[in-house]
C-alpha positions as a LaTeX table, in Angstrom:
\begin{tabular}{lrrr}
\hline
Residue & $x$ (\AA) & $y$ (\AA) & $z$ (\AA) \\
\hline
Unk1 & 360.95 & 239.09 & 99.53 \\
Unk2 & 358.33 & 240.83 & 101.16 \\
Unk3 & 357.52 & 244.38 & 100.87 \\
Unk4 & 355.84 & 246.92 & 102.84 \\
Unk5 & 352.19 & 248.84 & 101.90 \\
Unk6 & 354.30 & 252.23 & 101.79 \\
Unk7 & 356.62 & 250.83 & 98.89 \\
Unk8 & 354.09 & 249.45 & 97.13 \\
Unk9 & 352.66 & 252.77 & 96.96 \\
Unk10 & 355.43 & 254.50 & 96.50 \\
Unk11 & 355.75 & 252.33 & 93.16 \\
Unk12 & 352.13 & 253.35 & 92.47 \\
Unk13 & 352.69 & 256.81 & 92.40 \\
Unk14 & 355.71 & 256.59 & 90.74 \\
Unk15 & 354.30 & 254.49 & 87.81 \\
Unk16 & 351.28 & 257.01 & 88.07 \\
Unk17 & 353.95 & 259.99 & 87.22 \\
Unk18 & 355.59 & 257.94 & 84.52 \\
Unk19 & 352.60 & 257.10 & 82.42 \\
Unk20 & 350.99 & 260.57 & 82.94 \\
Unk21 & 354.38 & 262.38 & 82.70 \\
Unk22 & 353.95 & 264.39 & 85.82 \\
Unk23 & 355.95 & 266.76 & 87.02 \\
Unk24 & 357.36 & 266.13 & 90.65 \\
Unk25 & 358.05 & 269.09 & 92.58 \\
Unk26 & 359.91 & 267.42 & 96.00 \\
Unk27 & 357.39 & 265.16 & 95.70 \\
Unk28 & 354.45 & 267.01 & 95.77 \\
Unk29 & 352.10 & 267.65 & 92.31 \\
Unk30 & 351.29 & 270.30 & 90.72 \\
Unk31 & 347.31 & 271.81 & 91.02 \\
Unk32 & 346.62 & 270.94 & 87.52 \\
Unk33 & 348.55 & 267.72 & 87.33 \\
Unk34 & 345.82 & 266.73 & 90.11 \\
Unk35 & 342.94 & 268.26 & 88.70 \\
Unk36 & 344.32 & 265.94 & 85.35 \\
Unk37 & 344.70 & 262.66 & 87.37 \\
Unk38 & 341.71 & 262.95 & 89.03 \\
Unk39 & 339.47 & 263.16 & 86.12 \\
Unk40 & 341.73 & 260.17 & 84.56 \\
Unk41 & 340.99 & 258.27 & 87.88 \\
Unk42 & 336.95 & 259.16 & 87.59 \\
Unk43 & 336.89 & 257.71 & 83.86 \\
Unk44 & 338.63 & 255.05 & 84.73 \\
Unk45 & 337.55 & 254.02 & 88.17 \\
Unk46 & 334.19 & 255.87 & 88.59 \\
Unk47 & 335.47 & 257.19 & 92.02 \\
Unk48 & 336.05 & 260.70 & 92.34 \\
Unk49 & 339.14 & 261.18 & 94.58 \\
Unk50 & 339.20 & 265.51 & 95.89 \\
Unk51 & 342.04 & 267.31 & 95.33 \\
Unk52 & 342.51 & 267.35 & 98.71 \\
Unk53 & 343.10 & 263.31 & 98.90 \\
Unk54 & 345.47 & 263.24 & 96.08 \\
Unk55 & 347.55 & 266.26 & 97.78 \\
Unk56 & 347.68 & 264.36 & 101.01 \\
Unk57 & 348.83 & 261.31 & 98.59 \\
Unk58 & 351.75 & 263.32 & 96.98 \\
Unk59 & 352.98 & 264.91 & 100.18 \\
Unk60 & 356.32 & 263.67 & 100.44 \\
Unk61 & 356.53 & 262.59 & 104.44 \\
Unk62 & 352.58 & 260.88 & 103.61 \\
Unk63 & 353.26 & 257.57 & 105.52 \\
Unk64 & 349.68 & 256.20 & 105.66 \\
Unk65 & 347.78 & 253.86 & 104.48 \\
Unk66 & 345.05 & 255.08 & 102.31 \\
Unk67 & 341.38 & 253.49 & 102.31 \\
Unk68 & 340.66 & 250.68 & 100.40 \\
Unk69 & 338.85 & 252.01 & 97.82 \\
Unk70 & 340.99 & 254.99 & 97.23 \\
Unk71 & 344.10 & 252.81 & 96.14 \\
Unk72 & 341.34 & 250.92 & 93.71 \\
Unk73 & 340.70 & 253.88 & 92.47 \\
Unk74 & 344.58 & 254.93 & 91.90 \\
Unk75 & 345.76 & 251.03 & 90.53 \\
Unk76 & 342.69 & 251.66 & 88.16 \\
Unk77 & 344.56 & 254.57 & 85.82 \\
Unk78 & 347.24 & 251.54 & 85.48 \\
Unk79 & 345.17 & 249.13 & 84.24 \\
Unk80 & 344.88 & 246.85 & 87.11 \\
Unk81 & 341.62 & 245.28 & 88.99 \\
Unk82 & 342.41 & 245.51 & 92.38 \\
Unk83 & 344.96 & 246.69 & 94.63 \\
Unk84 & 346.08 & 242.86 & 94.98 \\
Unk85 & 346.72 & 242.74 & 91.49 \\
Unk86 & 349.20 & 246.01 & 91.47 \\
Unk87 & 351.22 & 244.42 & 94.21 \\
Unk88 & 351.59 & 241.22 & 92.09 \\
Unk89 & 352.57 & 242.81 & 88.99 \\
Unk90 & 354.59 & 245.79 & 90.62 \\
Unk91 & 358.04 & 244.99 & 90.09 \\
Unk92 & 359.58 & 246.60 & 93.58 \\
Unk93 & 361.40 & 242.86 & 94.46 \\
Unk94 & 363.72 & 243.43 & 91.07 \\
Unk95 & 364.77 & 246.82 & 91.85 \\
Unk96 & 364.96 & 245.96 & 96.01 \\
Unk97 & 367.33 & 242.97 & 94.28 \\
Unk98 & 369.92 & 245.88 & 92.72 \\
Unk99 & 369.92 & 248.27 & 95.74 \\
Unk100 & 370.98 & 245.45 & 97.82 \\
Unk101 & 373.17 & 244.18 & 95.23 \\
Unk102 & 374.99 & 247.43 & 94.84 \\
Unk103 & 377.67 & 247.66 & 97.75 \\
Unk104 & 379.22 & 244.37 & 96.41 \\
Unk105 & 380.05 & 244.99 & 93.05 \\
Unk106 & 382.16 & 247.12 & 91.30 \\
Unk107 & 381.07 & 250.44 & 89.65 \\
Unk108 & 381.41 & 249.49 & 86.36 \\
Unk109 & 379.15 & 245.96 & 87.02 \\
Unk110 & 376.78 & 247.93 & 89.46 \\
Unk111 & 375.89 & 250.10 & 86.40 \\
Unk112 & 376.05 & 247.96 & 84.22 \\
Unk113 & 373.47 & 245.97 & 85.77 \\
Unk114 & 371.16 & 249.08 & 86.53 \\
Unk115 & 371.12 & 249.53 & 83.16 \\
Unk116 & 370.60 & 246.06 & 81.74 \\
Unk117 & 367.26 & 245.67 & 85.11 \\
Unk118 & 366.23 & 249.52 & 83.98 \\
Unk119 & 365.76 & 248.05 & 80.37 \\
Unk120 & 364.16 & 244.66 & 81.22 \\
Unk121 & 361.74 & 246.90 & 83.76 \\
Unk122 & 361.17 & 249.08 & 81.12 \\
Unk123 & 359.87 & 246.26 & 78.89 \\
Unk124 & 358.00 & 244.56 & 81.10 \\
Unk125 & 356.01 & 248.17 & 81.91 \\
Unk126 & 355.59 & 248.62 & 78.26 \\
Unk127 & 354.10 & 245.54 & 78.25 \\
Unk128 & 351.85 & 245.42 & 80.79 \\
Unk129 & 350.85 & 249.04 & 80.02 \\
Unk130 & 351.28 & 249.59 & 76.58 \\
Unk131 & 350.63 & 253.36 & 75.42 \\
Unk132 & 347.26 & 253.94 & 72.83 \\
Unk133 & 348.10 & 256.14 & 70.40 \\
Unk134 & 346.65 & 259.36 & 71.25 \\
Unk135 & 347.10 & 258.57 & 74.75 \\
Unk136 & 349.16 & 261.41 & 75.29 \\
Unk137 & 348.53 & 264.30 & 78.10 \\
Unk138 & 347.47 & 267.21 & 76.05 \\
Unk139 & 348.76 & 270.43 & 76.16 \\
Unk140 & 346.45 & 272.96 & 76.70 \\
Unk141 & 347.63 & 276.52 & 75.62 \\
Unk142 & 344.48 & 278.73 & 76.36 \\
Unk143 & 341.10 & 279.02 & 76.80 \\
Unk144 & 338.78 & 275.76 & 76.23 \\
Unk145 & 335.20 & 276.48 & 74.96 \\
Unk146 & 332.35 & 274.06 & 75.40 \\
Unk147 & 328.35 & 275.33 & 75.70 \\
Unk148 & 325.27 & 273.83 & 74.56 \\
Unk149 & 321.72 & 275.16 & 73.96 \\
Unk150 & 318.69 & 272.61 & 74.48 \\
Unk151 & 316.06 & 272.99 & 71.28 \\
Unk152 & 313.28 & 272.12 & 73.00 \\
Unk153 & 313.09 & 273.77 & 76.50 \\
Unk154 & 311.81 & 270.25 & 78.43 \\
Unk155 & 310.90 & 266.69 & 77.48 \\
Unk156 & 312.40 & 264.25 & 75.51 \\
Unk157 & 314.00 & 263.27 & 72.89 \\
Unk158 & 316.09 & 266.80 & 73.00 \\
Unk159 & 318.78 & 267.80 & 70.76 \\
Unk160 & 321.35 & 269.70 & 72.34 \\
Unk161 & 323.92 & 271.83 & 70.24 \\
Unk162 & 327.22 & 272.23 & 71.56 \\
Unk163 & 329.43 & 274.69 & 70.83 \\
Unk164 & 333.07 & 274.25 & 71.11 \\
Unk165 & 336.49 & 275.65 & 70.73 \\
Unk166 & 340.02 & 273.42 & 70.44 \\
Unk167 & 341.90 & 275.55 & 68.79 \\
Unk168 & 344.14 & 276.30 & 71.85 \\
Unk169 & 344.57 & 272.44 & 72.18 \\
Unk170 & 347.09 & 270.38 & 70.94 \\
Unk171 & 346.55 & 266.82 & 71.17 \\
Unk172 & 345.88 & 263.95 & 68.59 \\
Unk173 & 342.19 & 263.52 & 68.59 \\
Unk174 & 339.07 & 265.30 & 70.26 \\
Unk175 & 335.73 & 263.29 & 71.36 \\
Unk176 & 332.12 & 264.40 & 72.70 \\
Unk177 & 330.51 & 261.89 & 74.81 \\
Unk178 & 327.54 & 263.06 & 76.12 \\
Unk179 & 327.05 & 261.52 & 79.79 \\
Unk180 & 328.39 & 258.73 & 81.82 \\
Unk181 & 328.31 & 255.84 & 79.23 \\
Unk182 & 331.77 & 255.45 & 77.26 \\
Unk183 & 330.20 & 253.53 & 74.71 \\
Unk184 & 328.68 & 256.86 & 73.21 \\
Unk185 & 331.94 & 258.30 & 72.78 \\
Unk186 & 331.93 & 259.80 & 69.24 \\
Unk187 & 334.82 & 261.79 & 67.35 \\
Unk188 & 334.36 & 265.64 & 66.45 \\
Unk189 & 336.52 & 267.57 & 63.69 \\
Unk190 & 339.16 & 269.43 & 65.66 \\
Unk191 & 338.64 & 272.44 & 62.92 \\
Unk192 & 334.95 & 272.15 & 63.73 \\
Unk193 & 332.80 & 274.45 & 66.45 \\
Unk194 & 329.66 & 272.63 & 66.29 \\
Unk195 & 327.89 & 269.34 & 67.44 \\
Unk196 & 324.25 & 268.13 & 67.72 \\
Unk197 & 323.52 & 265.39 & 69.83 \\
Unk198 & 320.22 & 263.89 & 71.12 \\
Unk199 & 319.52 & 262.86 & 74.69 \\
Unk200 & 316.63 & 260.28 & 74.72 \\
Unk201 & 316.34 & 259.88 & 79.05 \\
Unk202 & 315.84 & 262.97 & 80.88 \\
Unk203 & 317.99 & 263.19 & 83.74 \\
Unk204 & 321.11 & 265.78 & 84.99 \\
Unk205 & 323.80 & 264.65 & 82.57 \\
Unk206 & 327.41 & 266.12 & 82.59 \\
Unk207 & 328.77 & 266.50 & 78.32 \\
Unk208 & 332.58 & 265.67 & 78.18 \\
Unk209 & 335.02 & 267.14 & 76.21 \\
Unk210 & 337.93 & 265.09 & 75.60 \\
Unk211 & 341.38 & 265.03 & 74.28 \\
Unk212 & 342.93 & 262.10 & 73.68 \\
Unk213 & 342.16 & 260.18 & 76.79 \\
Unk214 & 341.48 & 263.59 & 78.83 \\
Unk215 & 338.75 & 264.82 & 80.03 \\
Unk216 & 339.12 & 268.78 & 78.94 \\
Unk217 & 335.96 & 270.42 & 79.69 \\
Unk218 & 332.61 & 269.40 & 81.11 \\
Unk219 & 329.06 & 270.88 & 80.67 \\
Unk220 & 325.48 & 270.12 & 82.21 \\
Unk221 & 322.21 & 269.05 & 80.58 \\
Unk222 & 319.31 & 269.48 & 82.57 \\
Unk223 & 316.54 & 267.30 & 80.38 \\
Unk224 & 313.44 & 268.31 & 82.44 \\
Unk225 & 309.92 & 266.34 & 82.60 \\
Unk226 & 306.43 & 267.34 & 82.43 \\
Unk227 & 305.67 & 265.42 & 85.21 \\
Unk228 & 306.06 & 261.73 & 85.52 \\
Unk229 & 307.27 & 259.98 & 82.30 \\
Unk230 & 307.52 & 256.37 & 81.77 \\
Unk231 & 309.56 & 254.33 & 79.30 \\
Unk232 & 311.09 & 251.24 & 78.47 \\
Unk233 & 314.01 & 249.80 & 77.93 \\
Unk234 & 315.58 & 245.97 & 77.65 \\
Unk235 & 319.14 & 247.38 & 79.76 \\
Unk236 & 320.50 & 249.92 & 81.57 \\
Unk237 & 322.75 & 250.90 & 78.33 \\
Unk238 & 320.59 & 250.98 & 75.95 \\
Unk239 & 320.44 & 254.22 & 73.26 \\
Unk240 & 317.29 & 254.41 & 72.43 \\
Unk241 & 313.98 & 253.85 & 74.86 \\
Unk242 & 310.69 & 253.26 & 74.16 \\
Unk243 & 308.12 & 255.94 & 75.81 \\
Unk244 & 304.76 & 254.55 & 77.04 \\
Unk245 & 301.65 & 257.04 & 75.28 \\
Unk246 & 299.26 & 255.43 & 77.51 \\
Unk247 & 297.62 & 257.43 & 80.79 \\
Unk248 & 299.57 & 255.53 & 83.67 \\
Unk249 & 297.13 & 256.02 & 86.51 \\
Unk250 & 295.23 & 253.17 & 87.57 \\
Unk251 & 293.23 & 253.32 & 90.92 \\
Unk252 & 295.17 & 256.07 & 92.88 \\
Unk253 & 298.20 & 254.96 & 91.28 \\
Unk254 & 300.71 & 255.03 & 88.44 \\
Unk255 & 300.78 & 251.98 & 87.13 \\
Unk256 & 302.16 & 250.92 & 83.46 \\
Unk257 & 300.37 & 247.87 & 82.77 \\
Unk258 & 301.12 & 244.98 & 80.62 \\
Unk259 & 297.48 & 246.15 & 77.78 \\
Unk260 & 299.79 & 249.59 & 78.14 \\
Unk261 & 302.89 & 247.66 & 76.79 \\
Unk262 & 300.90 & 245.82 & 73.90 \\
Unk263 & 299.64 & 249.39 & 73.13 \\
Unk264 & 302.80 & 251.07 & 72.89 \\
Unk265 & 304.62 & 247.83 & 70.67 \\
Unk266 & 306.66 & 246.42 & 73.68 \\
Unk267 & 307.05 & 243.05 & 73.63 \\
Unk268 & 306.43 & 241.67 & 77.24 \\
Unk269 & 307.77 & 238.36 & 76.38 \\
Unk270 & 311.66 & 239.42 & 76.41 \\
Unk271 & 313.10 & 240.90 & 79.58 \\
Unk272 & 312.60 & 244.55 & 79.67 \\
Unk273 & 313.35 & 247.70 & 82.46 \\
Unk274 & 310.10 & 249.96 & 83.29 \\
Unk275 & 311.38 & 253.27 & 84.29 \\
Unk276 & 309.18 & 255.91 & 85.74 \\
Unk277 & 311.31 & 259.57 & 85.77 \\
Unk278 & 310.65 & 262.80 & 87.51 \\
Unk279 & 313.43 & 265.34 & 86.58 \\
Unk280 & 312.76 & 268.91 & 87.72 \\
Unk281 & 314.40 & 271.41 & 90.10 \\
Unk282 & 313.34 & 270.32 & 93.52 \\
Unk283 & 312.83 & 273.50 & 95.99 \\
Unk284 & 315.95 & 274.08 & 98.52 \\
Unk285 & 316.66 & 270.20 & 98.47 \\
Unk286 & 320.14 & 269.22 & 99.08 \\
Unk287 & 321.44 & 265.43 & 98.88 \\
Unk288 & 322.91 & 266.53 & 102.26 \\
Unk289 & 319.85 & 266.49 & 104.31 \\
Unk290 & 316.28 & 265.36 & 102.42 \\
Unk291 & 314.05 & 262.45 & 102.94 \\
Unk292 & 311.90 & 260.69 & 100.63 \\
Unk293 & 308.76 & 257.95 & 101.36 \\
Unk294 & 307.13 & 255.92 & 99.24 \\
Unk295 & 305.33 & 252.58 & 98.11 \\
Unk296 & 306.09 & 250.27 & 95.36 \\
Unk297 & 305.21 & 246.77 & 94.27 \\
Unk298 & 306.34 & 244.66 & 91.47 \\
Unk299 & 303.53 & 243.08 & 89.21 \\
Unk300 & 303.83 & 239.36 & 89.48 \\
Unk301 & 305.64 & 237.50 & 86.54 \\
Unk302 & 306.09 & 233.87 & 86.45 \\
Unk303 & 308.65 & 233.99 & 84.03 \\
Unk304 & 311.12 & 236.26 & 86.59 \\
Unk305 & 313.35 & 234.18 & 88.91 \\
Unk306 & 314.22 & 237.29 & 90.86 \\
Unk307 & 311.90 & 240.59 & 91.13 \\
Unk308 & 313.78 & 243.40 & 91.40 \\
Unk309 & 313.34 & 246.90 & 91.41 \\
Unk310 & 315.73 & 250.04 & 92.03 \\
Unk311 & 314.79 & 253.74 & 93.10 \\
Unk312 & 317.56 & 256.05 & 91.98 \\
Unk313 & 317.43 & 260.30 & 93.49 \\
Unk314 & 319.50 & 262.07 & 90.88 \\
Unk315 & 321.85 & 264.91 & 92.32 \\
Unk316 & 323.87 & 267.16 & 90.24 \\
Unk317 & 326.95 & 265.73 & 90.92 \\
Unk318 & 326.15 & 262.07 & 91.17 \\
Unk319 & 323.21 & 259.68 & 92.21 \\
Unk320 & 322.06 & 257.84 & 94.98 \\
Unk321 & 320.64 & 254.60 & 94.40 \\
Unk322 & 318.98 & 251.27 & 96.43 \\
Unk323 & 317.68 & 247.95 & 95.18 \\
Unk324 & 315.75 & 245.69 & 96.29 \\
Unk325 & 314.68 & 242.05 & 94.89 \\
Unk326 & 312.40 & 238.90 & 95.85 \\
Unk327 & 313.99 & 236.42 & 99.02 \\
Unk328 & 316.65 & 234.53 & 98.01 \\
Unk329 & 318.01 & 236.71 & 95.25 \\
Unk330 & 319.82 & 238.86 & 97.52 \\
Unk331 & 323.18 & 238.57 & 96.27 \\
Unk332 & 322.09 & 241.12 & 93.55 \\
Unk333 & 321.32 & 243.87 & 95.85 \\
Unk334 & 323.23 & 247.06 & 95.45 \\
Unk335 & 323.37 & 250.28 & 97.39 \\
Unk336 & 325.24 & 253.61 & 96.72 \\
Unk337 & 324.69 & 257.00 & 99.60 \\
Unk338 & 326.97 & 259.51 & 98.53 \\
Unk339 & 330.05 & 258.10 & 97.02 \\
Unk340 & 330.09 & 254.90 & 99.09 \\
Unk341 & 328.97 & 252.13 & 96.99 \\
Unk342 & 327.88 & 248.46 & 98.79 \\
Unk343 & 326.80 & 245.55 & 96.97 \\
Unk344 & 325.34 & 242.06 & 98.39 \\
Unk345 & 328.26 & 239.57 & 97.27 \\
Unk346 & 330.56 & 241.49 & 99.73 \\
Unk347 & 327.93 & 243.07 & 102.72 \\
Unk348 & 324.82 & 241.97 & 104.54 \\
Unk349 & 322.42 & 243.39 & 102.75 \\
Unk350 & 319.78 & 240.60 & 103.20 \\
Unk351 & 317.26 & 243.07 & 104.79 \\
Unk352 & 316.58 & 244.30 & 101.10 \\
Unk353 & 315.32 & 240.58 & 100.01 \\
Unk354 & 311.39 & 241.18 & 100.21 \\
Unk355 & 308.35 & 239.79 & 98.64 \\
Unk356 & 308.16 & 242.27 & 96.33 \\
Unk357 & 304.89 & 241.59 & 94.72 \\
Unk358 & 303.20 & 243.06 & 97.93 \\
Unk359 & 303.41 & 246.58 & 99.07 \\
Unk360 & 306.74 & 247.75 & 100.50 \\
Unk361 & 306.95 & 250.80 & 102.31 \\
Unk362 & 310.52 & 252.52 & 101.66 \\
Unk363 & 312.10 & 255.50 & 102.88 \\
Unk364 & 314.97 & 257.27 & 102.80 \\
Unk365 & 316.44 & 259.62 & 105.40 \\
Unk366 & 319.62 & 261.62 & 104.95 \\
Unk367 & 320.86 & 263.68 & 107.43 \\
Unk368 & 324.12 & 265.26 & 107.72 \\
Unk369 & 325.56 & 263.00 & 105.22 \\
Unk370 & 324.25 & 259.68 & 107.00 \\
Unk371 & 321.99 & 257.73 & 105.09 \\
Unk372 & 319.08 & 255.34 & 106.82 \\
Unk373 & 316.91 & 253.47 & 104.95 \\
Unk374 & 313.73 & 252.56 & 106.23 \\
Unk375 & 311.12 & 249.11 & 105.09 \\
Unk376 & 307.83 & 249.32 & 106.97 \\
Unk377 & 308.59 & 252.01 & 109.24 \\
Unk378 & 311.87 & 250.07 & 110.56 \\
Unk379 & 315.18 & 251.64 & 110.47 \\
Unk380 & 317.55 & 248.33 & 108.52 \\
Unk381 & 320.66 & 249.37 & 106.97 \\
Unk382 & 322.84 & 252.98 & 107.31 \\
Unk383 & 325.91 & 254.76 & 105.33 \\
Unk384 & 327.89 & 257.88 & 106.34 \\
Unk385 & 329.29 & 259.72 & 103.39 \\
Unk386 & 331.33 & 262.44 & 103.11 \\
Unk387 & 331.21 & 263.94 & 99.72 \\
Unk388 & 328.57 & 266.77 & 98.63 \\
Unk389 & 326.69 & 265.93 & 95.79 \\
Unk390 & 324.47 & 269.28 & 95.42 \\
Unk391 & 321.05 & 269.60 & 94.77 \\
Unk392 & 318.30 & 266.69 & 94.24 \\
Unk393 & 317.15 & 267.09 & 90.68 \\
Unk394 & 314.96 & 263.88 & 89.88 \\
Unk395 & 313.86 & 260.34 & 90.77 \\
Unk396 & 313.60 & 257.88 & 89.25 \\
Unk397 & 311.97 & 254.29 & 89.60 \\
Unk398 & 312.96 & 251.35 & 88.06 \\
Unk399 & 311.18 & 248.06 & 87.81 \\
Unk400 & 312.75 & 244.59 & 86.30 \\
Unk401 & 308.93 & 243.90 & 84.29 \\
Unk402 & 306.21 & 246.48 & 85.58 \\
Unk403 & 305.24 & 247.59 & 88.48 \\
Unk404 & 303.78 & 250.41 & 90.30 \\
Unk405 & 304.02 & 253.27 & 92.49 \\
Unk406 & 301.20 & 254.44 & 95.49 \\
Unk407 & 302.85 & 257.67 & 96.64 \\
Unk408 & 305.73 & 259.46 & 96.66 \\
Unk409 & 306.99 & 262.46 & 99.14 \\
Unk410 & 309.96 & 264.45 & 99.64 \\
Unk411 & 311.17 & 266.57 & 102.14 \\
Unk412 & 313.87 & 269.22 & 102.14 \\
Unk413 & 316.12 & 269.58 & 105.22 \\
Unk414 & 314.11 & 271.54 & 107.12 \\
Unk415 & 311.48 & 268.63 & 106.64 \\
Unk416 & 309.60 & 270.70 & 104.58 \\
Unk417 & 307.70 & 269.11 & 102.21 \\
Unk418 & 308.46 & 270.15 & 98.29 \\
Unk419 & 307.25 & 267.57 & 96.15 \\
Unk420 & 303.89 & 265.11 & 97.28 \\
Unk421 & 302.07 & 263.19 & 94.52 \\
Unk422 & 299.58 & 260.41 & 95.61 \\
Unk423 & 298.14 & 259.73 & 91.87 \\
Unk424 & 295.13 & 260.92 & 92.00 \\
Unk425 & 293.01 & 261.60 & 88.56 \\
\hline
\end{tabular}
């Protein structure tokens, strides 16, 4: 039997309100019940759905149907993959099969066959979405406390205390995680007020709070740099980097180069990210409207199929990103403007295949929430956004092996020009 897109989310959001045990008011959420799904939805998902989406979502004569990525992000919180794979599993044909079922059998049957499809249905949900223990929503009674003091004012590594208060919480357990990665999740004492934590990358990272699986309370670490600071790592993930001692300018540019790696105990034999970060409060720039050039090259290694390297502008709310890699390896490309995220097995992004061990000339233009990205001067892929991510606080360059950087300038929206460093000695 087939089934339209507006029962099948129908069924989502009903499922949604089960597991979450919200409150339906005619159909329409409560303010904090969103404000709760929404951070459920950005753990689980990494897509921030507004307030305002999820209220247009809830309304109860909403007949549309929503974008693509915005029922991802809602099937997420119910542990499937893809919208495709809620329709599959959503069990709307079983309870169509009862309505229709229902004028042609006699009360007694008709309930008694509601109640024997509510209790297989029932199964089957526990089944498919079986309940953690401490999965609960919490209950949240009063105020929620959670600061932090830096003990050294910039650089890294920087311990951070935090200071918090649960005591007007009940739930089963309380966490700290200190930025995006789930894997540093740790457990605090609910009794407790204090935690130390050390953040070894600079960067504009957002401390969570959490009870249970809820995201309570947030706060934001500013780690700051003295300037440009290189380091390596061997992934993305890892804990703990290594920082580069060495002076990184090299003929007008900065340049980490494989004697600096030797010198600082890296071994250049295993795969390895060179990052180059600039974290500091850019002048009046907003990731509205700013543009930043630059020049880059990768250092040729025989031993790396694909060359790749990734610029990322941190904002306060999020980050913009672009990478680039050597011809032929362009299915690994990957671009995110604002909240819209493209990546080269489903889009064109072909342009971004270059030889990367010459000079590329890259810039980025934003303006009124349209992103152009430029290679030589030539305008060759755009994205309109529509979220605000506030101000630009760092860059950050990223080379698969090493590589280096010529220049680097940015411009506020009024093309103003408030950072400019071409690497002189």
């Amino acid at each position: 039997m087939n089934h339209s897109e507006g029962e099948y989310i129908a069924r989502c959001k009903q499922m949604i309100e089960e597991k979450f045990h919200l409150e339906s008011d005619q159909g329409a959420l409560r303010q904090r019940d969103l404000e709760y799904l929404a951070d459920q939805i950005e753990e689980k998902s990494g897509i921030k759905l507004s307030l305002s989406t999820l209220k247009r979502l809830w309304k109860k004569d909403y007949d549309k149907t929503p974008h693509p990525s915005t029922l991802q992000a809602l099937v997420s919180v119910l542990g499937c993959k893809s919208w495709q794979d809620f329709k599959l599993r959503a069990p709307i044909s079983q309870t169509t099969v009862v309505m229709e079922q229902k004028k042609h059998t006699s009360p007694f049957n008709r309930w008694m066959g509601l109640f024997i499809i509510g209790a297989l249905l029932f199964i089957v949900w526990l089944i498919a979405y079986p309940r953690k223990v401490g999965s609960a929503k919490p209950l949240i009674r009063g105020p929620v406390i959670f600061t932090g003091n830096k003990t050294v004012s910039q650089g890294v590594p920087n311990t951070v205390v935090f200071n918090y208060d649960v005591s007007n919480v009940d739930a089963d357990s309380f966490f700290f995680q200190q930025a995006w990665n789930q894997n540093e999740k740790v457990r605090i004492d609910q009794k407790g007020h204090y935690y130390a934590n050390i953040y070894y990358y600079p960067g504009f990272h957002k401390a969570k709070l959490i009870a249970n699986d809820s995201v309570i309370k947030r706060f934001r670490v500013h780690i700051t740099t003295d300037g440009w600071l290189p380091l390596v790592r061997r992934a993305f993930t890892d804990n703990t980097p290594i920082y580069i001692k060495t002076n990184p300018l090299v003929n007008g540019t900065l340049h980490v180069t494989p004697i600096d790696l030797t010198s600082s105990n890296v071994d250049a034999d295993k795969d390895f990210l060179l990052s180059y970060f600039n974290v500091r409060d850019f002048e009046n720039t907003n990731s509205d409207n700013f543009s930043l050039d630059t020049r880059i090259k990768c250092d040729s290694l025989n031993t790396m199929p694909c060359p790749a390297f990734q610029l990322t502008v941190i904002c306060e709310e999020n980050i913009f990103f672009l990478t680039m890699t050597g011809k032929g390896c362009e299915r690994n490309i990957a671009i995110q403007m604002g909240e819209v995220y493209q990546d080269g097995r489903n889009n064109d992004l072909s342009a971004f295949g270059r030889d990367l061990y010459n000079w590329q000339n890259l810039r980025i233009q934003v303006a009124q929430k349209r992103a152009t990205i430029y290679l030589d001067d030539q305008p060759v892929h755009s994205i309109t956004f529509q979220k605000d991510f506030g101000k630009v606080v760092g860059l950050v360059y990223n080379f698969e092996g090493t590589g280096a950087i010529d220049y680097v300038k940015l411009r506020n929206g009024e093309n103003r020009l408030v950072f400019d460093d071409e690497f002189n000695e």
